[in-house]
ZAMIKE-159079 format. One record per residue (C-alpha): residue number from 1; residue in one letter; x, y, z. Coordinates in steps of 0.02 Angstrom, whole numbers, plus 50000, padded with zeros to 5 digits. Each point is the difference from the previous one (the first is absolute). Layout:
N
NUM | A | X | Y | Z
...
END
This chain:
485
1 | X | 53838 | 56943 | 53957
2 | X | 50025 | 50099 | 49836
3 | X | 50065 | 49892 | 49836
4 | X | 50173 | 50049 | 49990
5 | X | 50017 | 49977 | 50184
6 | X | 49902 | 49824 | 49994
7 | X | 50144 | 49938 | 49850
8 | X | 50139 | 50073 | 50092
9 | X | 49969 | 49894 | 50150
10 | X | 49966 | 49851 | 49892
11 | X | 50166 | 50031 | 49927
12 | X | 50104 | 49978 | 50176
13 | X | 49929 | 49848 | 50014
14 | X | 50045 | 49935 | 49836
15 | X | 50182 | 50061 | 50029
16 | X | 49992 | 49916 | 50165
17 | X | 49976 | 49842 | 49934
18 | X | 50075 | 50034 | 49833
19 | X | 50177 | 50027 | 50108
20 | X | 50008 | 49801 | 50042
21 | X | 50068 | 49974 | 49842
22 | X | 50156 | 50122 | 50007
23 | X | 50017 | 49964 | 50213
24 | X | 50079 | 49871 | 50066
25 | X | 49960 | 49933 | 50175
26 | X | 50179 | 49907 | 50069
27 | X | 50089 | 49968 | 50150
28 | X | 50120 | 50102 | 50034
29 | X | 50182 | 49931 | 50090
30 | X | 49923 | 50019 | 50171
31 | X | 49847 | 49891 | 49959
32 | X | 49896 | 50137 | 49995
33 | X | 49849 | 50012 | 49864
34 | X | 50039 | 50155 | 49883
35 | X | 49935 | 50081 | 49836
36 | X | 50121 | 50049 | 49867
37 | X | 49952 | 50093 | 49854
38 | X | 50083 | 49942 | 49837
39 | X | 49992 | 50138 | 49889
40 | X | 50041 | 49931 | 49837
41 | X | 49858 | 49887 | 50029
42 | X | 49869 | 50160 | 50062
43 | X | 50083 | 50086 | 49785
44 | X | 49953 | 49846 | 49916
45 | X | 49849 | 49975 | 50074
46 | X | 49946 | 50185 | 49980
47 | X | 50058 | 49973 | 49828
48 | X | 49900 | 49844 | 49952
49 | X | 49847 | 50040 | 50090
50 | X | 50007 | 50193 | 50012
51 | X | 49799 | 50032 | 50031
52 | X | 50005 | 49884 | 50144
53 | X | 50147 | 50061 | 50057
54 | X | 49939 | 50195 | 49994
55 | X | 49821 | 49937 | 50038
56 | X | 49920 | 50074 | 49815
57 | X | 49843 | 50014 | 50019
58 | X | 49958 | 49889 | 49831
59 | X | 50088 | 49854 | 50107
60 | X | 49890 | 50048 | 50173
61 | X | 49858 | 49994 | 49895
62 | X | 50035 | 49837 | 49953
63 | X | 50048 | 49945 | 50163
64 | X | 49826 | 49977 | 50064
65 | X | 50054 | 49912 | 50157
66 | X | 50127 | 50128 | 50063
67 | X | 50152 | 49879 | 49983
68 | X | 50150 | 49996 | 49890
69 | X | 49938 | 49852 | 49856
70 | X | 50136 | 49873 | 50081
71 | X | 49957 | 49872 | 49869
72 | X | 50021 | 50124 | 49846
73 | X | 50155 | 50056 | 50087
74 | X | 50091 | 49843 | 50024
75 | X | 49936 | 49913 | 49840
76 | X | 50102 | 50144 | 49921
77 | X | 50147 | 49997 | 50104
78 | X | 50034 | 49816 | 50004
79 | X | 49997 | 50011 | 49806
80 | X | 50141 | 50128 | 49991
81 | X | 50081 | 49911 | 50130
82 | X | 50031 | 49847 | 49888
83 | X | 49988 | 50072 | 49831
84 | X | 50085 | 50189 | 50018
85 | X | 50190 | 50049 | 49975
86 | X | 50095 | 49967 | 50159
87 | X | 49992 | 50166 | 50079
88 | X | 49804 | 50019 | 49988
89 | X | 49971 | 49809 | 50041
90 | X | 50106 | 50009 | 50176
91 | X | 49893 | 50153 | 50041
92 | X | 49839 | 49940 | 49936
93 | X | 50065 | 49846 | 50140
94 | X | 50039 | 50116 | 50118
95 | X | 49836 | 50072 | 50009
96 | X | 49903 | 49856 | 50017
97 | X | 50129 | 49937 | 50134
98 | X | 49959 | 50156 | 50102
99 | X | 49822 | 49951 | 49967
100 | X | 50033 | 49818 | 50084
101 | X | 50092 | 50080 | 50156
102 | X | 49838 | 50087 | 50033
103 | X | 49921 | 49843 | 49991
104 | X | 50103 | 49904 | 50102
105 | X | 49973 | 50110 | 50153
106 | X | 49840 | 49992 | 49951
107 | X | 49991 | 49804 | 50028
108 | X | 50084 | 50013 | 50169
109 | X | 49910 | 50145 | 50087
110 | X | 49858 | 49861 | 49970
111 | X | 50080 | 49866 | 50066
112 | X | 50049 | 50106 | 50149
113 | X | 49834 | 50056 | 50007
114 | X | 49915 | 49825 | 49986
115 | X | 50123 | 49919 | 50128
116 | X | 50143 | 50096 | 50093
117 | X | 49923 | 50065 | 50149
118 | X | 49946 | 49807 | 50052
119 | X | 50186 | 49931 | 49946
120 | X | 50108 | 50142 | 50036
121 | X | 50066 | 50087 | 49854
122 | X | 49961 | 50168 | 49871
123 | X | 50035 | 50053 | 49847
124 | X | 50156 | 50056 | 50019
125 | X | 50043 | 49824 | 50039
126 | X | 49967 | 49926 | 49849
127 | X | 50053 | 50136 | 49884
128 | X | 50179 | 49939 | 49987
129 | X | 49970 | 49838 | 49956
130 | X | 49907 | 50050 | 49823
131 | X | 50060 | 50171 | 49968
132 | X | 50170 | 49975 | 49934
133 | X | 49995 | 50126 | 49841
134 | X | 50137 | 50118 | 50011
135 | X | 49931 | 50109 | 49863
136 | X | 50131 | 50014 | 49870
137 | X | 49959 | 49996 | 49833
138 | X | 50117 | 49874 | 49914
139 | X | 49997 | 49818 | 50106
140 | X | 50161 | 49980 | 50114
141 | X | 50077 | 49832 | 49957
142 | X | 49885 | 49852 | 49991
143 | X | 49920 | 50017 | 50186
144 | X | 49809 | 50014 | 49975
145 | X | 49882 | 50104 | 50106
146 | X | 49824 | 49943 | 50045
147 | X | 49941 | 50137 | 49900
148 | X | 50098 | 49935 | 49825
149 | X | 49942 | 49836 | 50038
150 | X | 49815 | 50048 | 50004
151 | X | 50000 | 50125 | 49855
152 | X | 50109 | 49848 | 49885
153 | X | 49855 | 49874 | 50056
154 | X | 49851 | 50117 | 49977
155 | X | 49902 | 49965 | 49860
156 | X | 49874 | 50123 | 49965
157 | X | 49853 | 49863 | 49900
158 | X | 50000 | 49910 | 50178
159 | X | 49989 | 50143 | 50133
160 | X | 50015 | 50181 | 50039
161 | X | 50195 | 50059 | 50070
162 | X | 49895 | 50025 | 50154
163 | X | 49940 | 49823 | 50052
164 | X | 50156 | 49919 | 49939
165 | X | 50113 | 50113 | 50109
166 | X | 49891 | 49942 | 50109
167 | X | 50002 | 49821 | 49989
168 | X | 50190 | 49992 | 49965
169 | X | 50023 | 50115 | 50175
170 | X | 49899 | 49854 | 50097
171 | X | 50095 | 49858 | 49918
172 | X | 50169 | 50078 | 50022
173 | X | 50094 | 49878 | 50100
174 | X | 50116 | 50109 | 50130
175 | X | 49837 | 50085 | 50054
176 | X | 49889 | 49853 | 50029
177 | X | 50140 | 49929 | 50108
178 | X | 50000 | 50175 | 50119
179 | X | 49814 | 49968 | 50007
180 | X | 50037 | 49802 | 50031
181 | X | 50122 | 50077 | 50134
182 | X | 49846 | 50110 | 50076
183 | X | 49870 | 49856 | 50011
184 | X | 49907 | 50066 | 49817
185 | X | 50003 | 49824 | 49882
186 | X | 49898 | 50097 | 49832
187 | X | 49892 | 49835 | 49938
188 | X | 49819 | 50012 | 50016
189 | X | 49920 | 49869 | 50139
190 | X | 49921 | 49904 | 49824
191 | X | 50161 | 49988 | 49907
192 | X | 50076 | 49939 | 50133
193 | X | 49887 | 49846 | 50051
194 | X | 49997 | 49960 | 49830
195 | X | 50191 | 49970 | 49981
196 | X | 50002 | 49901 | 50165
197 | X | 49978 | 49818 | 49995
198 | X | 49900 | 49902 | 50116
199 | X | 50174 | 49893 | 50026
200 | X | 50102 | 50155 | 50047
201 | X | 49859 | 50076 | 50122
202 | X | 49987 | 49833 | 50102
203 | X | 50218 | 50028 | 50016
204 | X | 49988 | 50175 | 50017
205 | X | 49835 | 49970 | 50144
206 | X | 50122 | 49870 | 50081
207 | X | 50157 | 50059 | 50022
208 | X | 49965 | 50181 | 50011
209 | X | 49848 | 50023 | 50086
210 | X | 50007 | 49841 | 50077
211 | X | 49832 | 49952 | 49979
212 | X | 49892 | 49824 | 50042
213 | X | 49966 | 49894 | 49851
214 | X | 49822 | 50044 | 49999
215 | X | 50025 | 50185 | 49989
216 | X | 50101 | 49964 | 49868
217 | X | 49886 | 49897 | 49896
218 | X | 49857 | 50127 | 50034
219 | X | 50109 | 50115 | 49918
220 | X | 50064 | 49897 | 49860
221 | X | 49812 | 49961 | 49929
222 | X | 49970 | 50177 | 50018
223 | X | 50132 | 50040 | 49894
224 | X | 49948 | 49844 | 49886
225 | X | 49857 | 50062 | 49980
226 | X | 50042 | 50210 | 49973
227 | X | 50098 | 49899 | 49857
228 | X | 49857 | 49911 | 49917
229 | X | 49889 | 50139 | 49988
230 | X | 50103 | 50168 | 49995
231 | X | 50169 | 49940 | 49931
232 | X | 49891 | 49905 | 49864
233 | X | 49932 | 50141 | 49948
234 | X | 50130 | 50092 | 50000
235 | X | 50128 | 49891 | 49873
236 | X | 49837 | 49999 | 49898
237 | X | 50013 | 50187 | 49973
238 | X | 50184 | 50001 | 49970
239 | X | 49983 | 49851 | 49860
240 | X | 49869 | 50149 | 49932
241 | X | 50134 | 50113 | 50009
242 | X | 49890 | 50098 | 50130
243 | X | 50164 | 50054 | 50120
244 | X | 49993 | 50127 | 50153
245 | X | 50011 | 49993 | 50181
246 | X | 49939 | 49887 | 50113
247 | X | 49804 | 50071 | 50059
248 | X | 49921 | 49948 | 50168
249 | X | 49884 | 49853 | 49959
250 | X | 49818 | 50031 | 49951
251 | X | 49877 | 49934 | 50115
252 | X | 49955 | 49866 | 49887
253 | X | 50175 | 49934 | 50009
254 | X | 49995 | 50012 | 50198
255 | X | 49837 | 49915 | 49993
256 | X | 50057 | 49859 | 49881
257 | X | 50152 | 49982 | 50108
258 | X | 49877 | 49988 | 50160
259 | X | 49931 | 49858 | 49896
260 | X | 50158 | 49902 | 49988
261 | X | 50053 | 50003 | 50152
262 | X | 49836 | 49955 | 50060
263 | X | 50007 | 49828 | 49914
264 | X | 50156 | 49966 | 50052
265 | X | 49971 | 50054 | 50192
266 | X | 49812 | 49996 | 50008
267 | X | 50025 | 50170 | 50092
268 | X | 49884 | 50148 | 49941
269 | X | 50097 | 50175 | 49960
270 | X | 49923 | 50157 | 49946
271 | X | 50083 | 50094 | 49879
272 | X | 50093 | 50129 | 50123
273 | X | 50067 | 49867 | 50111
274 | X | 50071 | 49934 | 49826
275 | X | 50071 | 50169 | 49966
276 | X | 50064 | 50024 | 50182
277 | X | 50090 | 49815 | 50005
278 | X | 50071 | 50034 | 49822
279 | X | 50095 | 50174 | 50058
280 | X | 50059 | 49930 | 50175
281 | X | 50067 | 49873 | 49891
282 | X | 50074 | 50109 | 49875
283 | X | 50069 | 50125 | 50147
284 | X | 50103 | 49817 | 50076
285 | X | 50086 | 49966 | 49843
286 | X | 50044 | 50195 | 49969
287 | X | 50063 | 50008 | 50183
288 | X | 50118 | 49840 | 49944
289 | X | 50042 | 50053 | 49838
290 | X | 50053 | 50163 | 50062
291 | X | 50122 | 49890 | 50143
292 | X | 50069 | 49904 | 49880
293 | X | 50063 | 50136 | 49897
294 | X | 50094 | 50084 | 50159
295 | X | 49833 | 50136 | 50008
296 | X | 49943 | 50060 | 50167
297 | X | 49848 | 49921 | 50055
298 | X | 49854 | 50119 | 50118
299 | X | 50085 | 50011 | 50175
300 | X | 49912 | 50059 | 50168
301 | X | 50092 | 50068 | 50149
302 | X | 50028 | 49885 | 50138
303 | X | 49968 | 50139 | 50119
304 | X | 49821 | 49989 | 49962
305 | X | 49988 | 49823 | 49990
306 | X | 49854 | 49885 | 50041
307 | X | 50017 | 49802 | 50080
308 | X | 49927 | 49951 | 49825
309 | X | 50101 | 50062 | 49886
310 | X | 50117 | 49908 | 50052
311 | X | 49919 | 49838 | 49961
312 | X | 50142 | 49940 | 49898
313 | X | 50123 | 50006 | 50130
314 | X | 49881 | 49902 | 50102
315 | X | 49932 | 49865 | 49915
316 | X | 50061 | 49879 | 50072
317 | X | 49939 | 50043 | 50186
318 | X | 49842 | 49915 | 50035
319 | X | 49936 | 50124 | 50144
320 | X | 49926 | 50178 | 49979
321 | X | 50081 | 50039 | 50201
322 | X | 50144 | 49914 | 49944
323 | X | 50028 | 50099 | 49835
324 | X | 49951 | 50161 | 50103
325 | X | 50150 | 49969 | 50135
326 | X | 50125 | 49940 | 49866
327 | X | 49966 | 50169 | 49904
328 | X | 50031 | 50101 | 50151
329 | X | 50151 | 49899 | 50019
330 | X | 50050 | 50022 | 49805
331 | X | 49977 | 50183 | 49976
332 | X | 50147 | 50052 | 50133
333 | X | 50108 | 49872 | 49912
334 | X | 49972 | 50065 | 49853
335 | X | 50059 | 50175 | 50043
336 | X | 50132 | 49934 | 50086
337 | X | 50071 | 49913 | 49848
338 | X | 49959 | 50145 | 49870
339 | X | 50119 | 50097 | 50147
340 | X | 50111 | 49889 | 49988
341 | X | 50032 | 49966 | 49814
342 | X | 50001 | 50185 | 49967
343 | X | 50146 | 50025 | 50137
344 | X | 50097 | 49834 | 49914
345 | X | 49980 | 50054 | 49830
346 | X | 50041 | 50193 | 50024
347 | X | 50165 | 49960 | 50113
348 | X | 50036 | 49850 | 49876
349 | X | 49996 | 50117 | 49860
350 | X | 50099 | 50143 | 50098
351 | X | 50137 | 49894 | 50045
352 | X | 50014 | 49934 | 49810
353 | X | 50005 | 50209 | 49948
354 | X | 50134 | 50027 | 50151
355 | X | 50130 | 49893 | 49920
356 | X | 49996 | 50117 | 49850
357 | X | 50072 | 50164 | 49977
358 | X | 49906 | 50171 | 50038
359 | X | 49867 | 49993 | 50126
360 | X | 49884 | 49919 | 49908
361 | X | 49919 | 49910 | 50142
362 | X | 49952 | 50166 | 50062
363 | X | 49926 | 50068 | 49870
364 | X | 49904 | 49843 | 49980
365 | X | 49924 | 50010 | 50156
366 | X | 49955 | 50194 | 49963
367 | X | 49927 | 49952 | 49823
368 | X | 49908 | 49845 | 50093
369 | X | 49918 | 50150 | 50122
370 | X | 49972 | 50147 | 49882
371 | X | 49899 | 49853 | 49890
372 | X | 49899 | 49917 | 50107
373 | X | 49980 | 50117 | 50147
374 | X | 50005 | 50176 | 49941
375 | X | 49899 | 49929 | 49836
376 | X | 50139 | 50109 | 49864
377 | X | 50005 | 49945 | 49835
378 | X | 50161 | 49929 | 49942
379 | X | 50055 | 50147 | 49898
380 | X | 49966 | 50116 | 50163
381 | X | 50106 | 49871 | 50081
382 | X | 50137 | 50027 | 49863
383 | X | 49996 | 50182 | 50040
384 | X | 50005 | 50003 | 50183
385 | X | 50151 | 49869 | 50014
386 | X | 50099 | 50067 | 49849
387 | X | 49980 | 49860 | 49885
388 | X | 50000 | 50010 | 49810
389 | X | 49826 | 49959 | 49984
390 | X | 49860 | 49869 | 50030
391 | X | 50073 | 49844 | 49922
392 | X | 50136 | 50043 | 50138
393 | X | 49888 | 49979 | 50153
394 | X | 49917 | 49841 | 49899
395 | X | 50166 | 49904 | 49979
396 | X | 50062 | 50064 | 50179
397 | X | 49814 | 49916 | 50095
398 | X | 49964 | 49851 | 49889
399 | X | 49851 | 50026 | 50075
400 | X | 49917 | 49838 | 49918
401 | X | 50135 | 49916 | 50061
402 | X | 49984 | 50043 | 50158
403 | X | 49818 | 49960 | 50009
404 | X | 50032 | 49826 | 49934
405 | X | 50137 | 49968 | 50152
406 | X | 49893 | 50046 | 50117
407 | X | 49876 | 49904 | 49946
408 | X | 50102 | 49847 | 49996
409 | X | 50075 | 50026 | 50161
410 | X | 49799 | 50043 | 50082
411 | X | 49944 | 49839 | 49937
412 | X | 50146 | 49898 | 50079
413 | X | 49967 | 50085 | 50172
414 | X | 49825 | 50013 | 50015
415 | X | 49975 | 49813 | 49944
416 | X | 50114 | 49945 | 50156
417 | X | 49899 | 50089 | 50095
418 | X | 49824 | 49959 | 49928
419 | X | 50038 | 49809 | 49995
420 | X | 50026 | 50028 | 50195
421 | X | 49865 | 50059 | 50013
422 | X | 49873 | 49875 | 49918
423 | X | 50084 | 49863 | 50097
424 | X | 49894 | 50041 | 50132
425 | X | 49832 | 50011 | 49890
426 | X | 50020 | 49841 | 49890
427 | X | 50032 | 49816 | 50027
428 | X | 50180 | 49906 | 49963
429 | X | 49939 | 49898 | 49861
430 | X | 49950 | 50158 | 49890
431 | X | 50148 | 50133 | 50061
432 | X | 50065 | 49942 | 49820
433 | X | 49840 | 50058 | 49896
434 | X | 49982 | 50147 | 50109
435 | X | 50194 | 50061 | 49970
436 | X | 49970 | 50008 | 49817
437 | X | 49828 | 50093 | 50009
438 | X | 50080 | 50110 | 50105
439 | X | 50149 | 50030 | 49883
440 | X | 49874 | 50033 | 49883
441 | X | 49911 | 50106 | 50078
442 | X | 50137 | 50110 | 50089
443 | X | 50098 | 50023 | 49825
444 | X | 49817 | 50052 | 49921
445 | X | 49966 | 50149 | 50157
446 | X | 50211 | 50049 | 49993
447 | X | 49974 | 50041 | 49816
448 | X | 49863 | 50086 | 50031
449 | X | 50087 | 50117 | 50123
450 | X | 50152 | 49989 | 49881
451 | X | 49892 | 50053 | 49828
452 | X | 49923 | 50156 | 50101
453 | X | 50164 | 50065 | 50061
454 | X | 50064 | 49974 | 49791
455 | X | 49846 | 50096 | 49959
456 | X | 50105 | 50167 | 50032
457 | X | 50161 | 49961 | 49916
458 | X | 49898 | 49943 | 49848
459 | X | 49902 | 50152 | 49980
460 | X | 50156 | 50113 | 50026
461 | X | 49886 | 50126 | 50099
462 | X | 49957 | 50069 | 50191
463 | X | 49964 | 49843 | 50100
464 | X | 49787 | 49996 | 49978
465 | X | 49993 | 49826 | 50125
466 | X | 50026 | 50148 | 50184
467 | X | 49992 | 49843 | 50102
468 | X | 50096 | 49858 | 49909
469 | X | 50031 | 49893 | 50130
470 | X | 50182 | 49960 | 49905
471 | X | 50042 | 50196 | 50004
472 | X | 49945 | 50024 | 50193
473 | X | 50107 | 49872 | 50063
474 | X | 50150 | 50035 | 49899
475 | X | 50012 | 50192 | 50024
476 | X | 49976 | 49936 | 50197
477 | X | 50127 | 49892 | 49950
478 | X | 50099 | 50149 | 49940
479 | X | 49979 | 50118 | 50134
480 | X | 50071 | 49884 | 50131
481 | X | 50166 | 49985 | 49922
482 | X | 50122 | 50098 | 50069
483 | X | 50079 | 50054 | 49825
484 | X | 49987 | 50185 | 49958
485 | X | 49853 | 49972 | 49876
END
């Protein structure tokens, strides 16, 4: 490759990545991700930094890693941003704003990447909740976008524009909810065994998991003593000022902690056994944490099933036939219910829509098909029925709504029937014990089969679950009506 053509290459590349100051990447009306040139932003910057711009070769020279000098760049415009006349200070902002956009996409292609196939959701799902920069150049009123929010916090003596966008992207409070909503809860296993208290694990390990008291005080002086070693150390580094994440504990922690315990239980643990019981440990108060904030916790299909994982439906029965036959019994009743409660709540809701004006009940019914068993998006289903647009079809399903009645109404049914059932596996005297467990245990396996049907509302996508067993029963459900669909 000859000289010229060597620097002329080198200078497409610098353009390319020179251009994320003067583009904006948005959301357009239809939710869809978008790039928007702002020229008055691509002038100034060509005017303020015209050899990076143009790609002089005095600047590629300099430029020794092939990338535009991001610091130098920003440095300069955040200076004329606070310290220029108003014209060049709102385009010196707008250029860095662009700049953050990039970023923010950035952040959530990772976080797609890192965790969307196993929960359910892209980038394109998380894109509206942090990209909310409409571009203009003078601030509309007094609503703030993520992006003016990050570039008024950044300060440039603590962190580059790049790892604060960053950090402010993961901490931004609509989008950690979504992710709640999906099953992702973004603390480290470390931070969060070091913010639980051995008082709150022995609640949460008895009324949520329902464990014995022994489990639970094996896991309480585990935690105790993850505290006395790691957390110790760690509030020793912060009264150093020595901040940062959480790391995975050395193996002289793990071994130290192996000590602990071992004085307490006389029970020998190596070091990965330490490591193994801290995580499952971690992973049990995540999976709660996540449930308690409304999240979706890791749900399995019931077609594929196994006689133990349904243990805590069964705890109560003491024989392995026994539990066998009762789950043989249970899994026809549950079907039977889910049938049921669908049928209830759809007519239920139909006759409330009937007794308004229009044929709204109809077009429910159609919008409650096209969704969930020809798998269109909401705006397609805006199009096809001749509604204004998505936030149409949203308000006309109430589609958590929905879920949440037929939850309520499954639970009343298949308890009936489940209590009937046990009657014939379980003694008089502990019918009372056993009717709570299974209350328990019913409501914890309906929200499961609730969570995964919500898992394609929330995501706003085609249905990725092909065999939700909430979807296959209620387009069955669907096609037996006699309605014109």
């Amino acid at each position: 490759m000859s000289g010229d053509t060597a620097v002329d290459g080198l200078v497409q590349i610098l353009m390319g990545v020179a251009s994320r100051y003067w583009q904006l990447v948005k959301i357009d009306g239809a939710g869809r991700r978008q790039v928007q040139e702002i020229s008055p932003a691509k002038a100034f910057f060509v005017d303020v930094f015209p050899a990076i711009a143009y790609g002089g070769q005095n600047a590629i020279a300099d430029n020794t890693d092939r990338h535009v000098p991001d610091a130098e760049i920003q440095l300069q415009l955040l200076q004329l941003s606070r310290d220029a006349p108003t014209d060049r200070y709102l385009l010196a902002q707008r250029c860095l704003l662009c700049f953050i956009s990039w970023q923010i996409e950035q952040v959530c292609l990772q976080l797609a990447a890192n965790f969307g196939s196993v929960h359910g959701f892209g980038c394109a799902d998380l894109l509206p909740y942090v990209l909310d920069d409409d571009g203009r150049l003078q601030p509309h009123g007094t609503y703030q976008s993520l992006s003016q929010k990050i570039l008024q916090s950044f300060d440039p003596q603590q962190s580059s524009l790049t790892t604060w966008t960053t950090t402010r992207v993961k901490h931004d409070a609509a989008l950690n909810q979504f992710l709640l909503e999906c099953g992702v809860y973004m603390v480290s296993d470390w931070a969060i065994l070091n913010d639980t208290r051995p008082q709150q694990l022995e609640r949460i390990f008895r009324e949520f998991y329902a464990l014995t008291p022994p489990e639970i005080q094996q896991a309480q002086q585990l935690l105790e003593s993850y505290h006395a070693i790691y957390r110790t150390a760690r509030l020793q580094q912060r009264s150093l000022s020595i901040g940062g994440k959480c790391t995975t504990p050395t193996t002289q922690q793990l071994q130290e902690i192996a000590t602990l315990l071992q004085s307490q239980t006389s029970q020998t643990l190596k070091s990965e056994t330490v490591m193994t019981q801290l995580q499952k440990l971690a992973t049990q108060l995540r999976e709660y944490r996540i449930h308690v904030r409304g999240g979706s916790l890791p749900t399995k299909s019931l077609d594929a099933i196994t006689v133990d994982e349904y243990t805590d439906t069964t705890k109560a029965l003491d024989n392995e036939d026994e539990q066998t036959e009762f789950l043989q019994l249970y899994r026809p009743q549950f079907l039977a219910c889910l049938e049921q409660a669908l049928a209830v709540v759809t007519q239920s809701r139909v006759n409330r829509l009937q007794r308004k004006k229009g044929e709204k009940a109809k077009k429910f019914l159609q919008a409650l098909k096209l969704f969930h068993c020809q798998n269109l998006r909401m705006t397609e289903i805006a199009e096809s029925m001749g509604l204004r647009a998505q936030d149409a079809v949203t308000r006309l399903l109430k589609l958590k709504e929905f879920r949440a009645d037929v939850r309520q109404q499954l639970l009343l049914l298949l308890c009936d029937r489940v209590l009937d059932l046990a009657k014939n596996y379980s003694y008089p005297d502990r019918l009372i014990t056993l009717e709570q467990q299974i209350k328990l245990a019913l409501d914890e396996q309906i929200t499961q089969v609730i969570k995964e049907a919500g898992n394609q509302s929330q995501t706003a996508k085609i249905n990725t679950i092909e065999n939700g067993l909430f979807r296959e029963r209620l387009c069955r459900y669907l096609d037996s009506l006699n309605e014109e669909i």
